[in-house]
N, C-alpha and C positions, 0 to 999 in steps of 0.2 A: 457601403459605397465600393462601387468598381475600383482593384488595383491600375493604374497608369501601366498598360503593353508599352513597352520599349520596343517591338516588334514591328507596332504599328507606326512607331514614325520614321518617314522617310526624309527626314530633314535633320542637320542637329547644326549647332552654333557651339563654336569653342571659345570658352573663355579663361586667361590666362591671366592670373592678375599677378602683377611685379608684387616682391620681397615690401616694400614699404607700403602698398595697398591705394599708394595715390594713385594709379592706374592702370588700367586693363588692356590688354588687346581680344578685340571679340572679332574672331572671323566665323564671318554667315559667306554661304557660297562659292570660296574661295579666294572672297576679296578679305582683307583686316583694318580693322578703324581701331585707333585708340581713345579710348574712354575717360574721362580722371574726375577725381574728386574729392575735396578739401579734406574728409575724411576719409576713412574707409570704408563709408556705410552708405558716404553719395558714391563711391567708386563703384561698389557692388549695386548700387541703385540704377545705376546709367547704365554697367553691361546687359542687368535685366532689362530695362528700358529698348536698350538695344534689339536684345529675343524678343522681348513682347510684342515692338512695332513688326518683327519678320515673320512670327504667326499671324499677326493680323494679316498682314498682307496676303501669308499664303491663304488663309481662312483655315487652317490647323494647326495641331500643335505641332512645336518641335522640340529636340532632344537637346538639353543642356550640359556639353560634358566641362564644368570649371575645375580649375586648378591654383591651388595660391601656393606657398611656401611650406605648408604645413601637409597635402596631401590632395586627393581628387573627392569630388562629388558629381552626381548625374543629375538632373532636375529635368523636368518634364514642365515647359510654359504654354499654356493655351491661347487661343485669337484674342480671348477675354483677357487675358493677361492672370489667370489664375494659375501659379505654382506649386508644382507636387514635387516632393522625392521620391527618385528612384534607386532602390538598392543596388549597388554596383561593388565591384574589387575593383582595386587602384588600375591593374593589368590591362581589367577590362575597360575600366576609361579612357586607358589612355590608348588601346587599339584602337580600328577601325570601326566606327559604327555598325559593319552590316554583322561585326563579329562580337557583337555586345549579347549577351544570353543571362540579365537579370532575373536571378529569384527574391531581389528583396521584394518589401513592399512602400509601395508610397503612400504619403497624405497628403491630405488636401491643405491648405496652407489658408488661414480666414483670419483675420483679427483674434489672432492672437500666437500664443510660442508653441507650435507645436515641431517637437525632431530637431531643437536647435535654434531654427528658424524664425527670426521675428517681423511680422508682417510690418512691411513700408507706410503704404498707402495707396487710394485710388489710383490707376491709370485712366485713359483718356475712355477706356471702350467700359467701364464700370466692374473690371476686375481686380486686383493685388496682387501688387507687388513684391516680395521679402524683403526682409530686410538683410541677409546677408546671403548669399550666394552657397555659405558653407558654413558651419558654427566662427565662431572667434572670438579671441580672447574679452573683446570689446561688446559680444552679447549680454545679455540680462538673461543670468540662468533661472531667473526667479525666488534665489532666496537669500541674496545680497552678500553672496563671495565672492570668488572667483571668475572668471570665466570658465568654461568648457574644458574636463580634464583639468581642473585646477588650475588654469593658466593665469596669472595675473592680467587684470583689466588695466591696459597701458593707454592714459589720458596724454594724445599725442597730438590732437589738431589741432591746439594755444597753445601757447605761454604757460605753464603755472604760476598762480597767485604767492607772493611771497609767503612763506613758514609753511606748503603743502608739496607733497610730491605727485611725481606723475603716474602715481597707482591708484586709483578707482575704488572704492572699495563693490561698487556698484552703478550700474548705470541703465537708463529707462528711455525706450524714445517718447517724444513731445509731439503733441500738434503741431501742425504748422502755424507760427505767429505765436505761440506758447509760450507762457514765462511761467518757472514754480516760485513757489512762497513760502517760505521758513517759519513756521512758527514762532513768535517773540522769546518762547523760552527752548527752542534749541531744539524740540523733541521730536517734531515731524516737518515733513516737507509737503506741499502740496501743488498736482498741476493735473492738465488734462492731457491723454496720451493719445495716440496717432486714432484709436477706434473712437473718438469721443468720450471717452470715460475720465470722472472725476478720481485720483487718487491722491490716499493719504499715505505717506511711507514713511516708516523710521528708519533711523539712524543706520539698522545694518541691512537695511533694503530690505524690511518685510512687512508685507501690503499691511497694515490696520485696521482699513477698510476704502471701499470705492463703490463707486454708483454713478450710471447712467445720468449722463447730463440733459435735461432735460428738451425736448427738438423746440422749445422758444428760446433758449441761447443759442442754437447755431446759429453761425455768423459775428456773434456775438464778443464783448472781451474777452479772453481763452484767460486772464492773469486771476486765480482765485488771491480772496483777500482770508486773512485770520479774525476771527469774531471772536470776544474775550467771552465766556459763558462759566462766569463761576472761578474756579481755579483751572480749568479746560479752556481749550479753544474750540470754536466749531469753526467753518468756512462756511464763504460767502461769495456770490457771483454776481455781477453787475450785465441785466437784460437791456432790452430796449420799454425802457417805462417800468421796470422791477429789478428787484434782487431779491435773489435766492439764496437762503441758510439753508446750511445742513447743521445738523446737533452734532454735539461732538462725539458721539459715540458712533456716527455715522446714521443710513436710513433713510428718509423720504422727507427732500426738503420744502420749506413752505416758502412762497412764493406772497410777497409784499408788494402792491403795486404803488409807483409813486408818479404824482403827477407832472403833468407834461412842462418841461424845463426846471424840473429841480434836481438839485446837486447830492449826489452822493457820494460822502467822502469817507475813510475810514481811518484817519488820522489817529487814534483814541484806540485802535483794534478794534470797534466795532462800529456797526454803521452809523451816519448821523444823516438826514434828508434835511437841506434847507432848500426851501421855496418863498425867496423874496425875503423878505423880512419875518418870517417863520420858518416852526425848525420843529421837527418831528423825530420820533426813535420807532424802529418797526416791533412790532412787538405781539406777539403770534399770530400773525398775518394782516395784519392792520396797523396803522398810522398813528402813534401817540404822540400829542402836541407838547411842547415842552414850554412851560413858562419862562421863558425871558425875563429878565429884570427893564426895566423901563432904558430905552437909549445903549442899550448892551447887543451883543451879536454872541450866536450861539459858537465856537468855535470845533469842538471835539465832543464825542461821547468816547468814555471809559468803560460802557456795558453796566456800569451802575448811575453814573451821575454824566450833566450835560456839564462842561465847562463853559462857561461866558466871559466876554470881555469886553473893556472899552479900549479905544487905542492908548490912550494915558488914566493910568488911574489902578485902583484892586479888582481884581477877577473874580468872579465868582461860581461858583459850583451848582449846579441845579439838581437837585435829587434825595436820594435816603440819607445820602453824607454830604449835603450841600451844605457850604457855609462859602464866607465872604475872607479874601486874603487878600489878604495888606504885604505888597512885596518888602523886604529890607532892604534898603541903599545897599549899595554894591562900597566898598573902600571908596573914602574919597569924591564921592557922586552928592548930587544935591538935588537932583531934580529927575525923574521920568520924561525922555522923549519920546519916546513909543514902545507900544507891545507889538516885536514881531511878529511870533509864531509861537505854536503849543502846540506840546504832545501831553499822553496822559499822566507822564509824571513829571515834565519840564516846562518852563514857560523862558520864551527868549525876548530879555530887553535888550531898549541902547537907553543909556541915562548919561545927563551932563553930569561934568567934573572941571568945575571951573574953566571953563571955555573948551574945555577936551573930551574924548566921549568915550565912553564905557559899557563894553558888549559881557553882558550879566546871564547867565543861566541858573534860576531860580528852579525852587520844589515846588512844586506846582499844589500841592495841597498844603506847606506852612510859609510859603513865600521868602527860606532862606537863600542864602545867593551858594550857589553850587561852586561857580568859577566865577571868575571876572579877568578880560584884558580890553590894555585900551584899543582903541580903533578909530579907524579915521573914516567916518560916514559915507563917504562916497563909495568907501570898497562894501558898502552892505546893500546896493542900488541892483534888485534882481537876485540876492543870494538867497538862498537852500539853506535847510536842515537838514544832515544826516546825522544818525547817529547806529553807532556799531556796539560792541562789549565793553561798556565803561567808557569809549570814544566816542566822539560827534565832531561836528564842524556847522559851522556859518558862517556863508563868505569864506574870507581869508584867517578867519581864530578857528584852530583846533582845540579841543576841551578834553581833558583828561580829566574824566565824570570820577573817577575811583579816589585819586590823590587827590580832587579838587585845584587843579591848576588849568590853564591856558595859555597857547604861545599865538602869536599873529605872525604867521609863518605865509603869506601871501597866495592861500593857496585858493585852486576854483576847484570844490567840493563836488561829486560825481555822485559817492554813496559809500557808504559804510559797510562793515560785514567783520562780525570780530573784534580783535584789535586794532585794525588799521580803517582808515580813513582815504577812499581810492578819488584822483583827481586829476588834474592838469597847473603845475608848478612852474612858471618859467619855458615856454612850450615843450615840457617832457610830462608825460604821462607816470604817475608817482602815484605809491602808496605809503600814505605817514600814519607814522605810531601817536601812541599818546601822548610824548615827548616832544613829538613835532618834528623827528626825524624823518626823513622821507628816504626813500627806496625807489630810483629812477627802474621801469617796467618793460620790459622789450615788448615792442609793436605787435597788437594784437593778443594783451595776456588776457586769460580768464578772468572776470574780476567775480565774487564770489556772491551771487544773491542771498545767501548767508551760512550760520554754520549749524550744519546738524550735529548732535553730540558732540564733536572734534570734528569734522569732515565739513569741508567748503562745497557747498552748491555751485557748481559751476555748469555752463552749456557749450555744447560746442555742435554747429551745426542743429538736428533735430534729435540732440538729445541731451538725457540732462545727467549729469556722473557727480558721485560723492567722492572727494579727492581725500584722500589718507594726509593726515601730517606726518609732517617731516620727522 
């Protein structure tokens, strides 16, 4: 491929970005517009945005000369909005164009990191974007240190989530609408990134493995799910009328089609299809029907056995390890009033206790009682289960799963991640321990979709960073 002439362009746009990177001044023509953006990554999105709409306009490229705090770069944007580097000295950037005399060489900038640079995404004319105007600390060097030159990756556009600092140990952009998913045992993370590609990454940000998403999920939900497969996990994608498993070792997934209006939920980590009053597990590429016990509903799959239940009464298990469990009264309790909710190792009741009522989390396969506190029925009207590292909530009772206790600490449960329990207290936005202490959060914190090895998954903007503890 032809290097980018600097020679040949008769146009160039300066771009200046401020010491804190929330925004730029881009002057085209002799006029200046300032640019900004929540991060530094929309900030450098928008000056390009900027150049890319004033080649279209001319119907050529023009010459890029930016500058941030750290030093200069030249780039070279075409009509198409495709970004190259061009080799330059600081001197020479920052003279006049007609006295620029480049012998670097550029490249072509495509989905993917090449020269520093990580491509954005689409613009309007079906070219690319970068993603940064110039390397920074805040890039993905692709093997989950630093940034550029050693620079610490400074997680600066939240709040941080309480017990994490604001260093990165890595960070990745996202699709747009993207959310990642933490494996249930901590070891990898999963999401799809700005080129449509499926990745698995660990803990110190190194790929695992990844794979083209298939073109019957564009459009599609971007949030991959974890599939329990043995002592691994593989991942799982939700189409329109299918989901798609990958195996966990990664490679070519199969595709299950399920019929038109039924639910797929993955409650259990792995899939479970109900349609109606029937209930299926995918199962290499096709639909296995599961026996239900007569007047029972299928609840969860655990990727070996179906859980069932009635609203009052014992649950039962369907499968290699099925059997029937008989919950124990919770202290003080006399009676079952309903089965809330189940995952694949807890089951959440309310049971009377002499005219008073009792929020029970039980083992879900010998039906002892985990925790128990009392509760007043009406705060369980619409509540959630999360649950984090030995933490959970329902409604307003926090569960410390490890010690076996619970406090009914008023709180409205959001999501788990770790040791804390993140929600809304009193109208302040709060992260509580397992103790039931809470930690009032400044407006707009990271809350953490979970934790890889040590490191909180957090997003900011279209991208996704592993935050260092404290």
């Amino acid at each position: 491929m032809n290097n980018p002439d600097p020679g040949a362009h008769h146009y160039s746009v300066i771009v200046v970005i401020s010491p804190d990177e929330r925004s730029a001044e881009v002057t085209i023509a002799g006029r200046t517009q300032v640019v900004t953006g929540e991060t530094p990554r929309q900030t450098r999105s928008s000056a390009l945005d900027a150049a890319a709409s004033y080649a279209a306009h001319l119907g050529r490229p023009v010459l890029v000369n930016a500058r941030d705090a750290n030093g200069s770069w030249q780039l070279s944007v075409s009509p198409t909005g495709v970004v190259q580097t061009v080799g330059g000295t600081d001197s020479e950037l920052i003279g006049q164009q007609e006295q620029k005399k480049s012998s670097g060489k550029g490249r072509v900038i495509a989905l993917s990191v090449v020269g520093g640079v990580l491509v954005l995404g689409l613009l309007g004319g079906g070219g690319y974007v970068a993603l940064g105007l110039l390397p920074t600390g805040g890039s993905d060097n692709g093997g989950g240190g630093g940034g550029d030159d050693d620079r610490p990756i400074v997680f600066d556009g939240r709040p941080v989530p309480p017990g994490f600092s604001d260093q990165a140990a890595w960070t990745r952009p996202l699709a747009p609408d993207a959310n990642p998913s933490v494996a249930p045992d901590g070891g990898s993370v999963a999401f799809i990134d700005e080129a449509g590609t499926l990745n698995l990454v660990g803990p110190e940000g190194q790929e695992l493995w990844s794979s083209e998403v298939p073109e019957e999920l564009a459009g599609s939900d971007a949030t991959p799910y974890f599939v329990a497969e043995g002592d691994a996990y593989g991942v799982a994608l939700l189409g329109e009328g299918s989901v798609w498993q990958w195996p966990a070792e990664g490679g070519e997934p199969v595709e299950t089609e399920v019929p038109d209006g039924a639910r797929v939920s993955f409650a259990g980590n792995a899939p479970l299809v109900e349609d109606g009053d029937d209930a299926y597990v995918p199962e290499g590429g096709e639909l296995t029907a599961v026996e239900v016990p007569e007047g029972y509903g299928a609840m969860l799959n655990d990727g070996r056995d179906v859980l069932t239940a009635v609203r009052t009464g014992p649950w039962e298990w369907v499968g290699p390890g099925g059997e029937r469990v008989e919950p124990d009264e919770p202290r003080g309790a006399d009676e079952m009033d309903e089965l809330l909710t189940a995952r694949a190792e807890t089951v959440v009741v309310v049971w009377s206790a002499g005219g008073e009522s009792v929020l029970a989390v039980h083992d879900s396969r010998d039906g002892s009682v985990i925790a128990q506190s009392p509760v007043d029925p009406a705060d369980l009207e619409d509540a959630r289960w999360v649950e984090g590292d030995g933490v959970a909530a329902y409604g307003p009772v926090v569960f410390d799963l490890a010690a076996g206790e619970a406090q009914d600490v008023g709180l409205d449960p959001v999501s788990a991640s770790g040791d804390r329990v993140y929600g809304e207290l009193d109208g302040e936005s709060v992260a509580v321990d397992a103790a039931g202490e809470p930690t009032v959060l400044e407006e707009d914190t990271a809350r953490p979709w979970g934790i890889l090895g040590d490191r909180a998954v957090v997003v900011s903007g279209d991208s996704v960073y592993a935050l260092s503890p404290e």
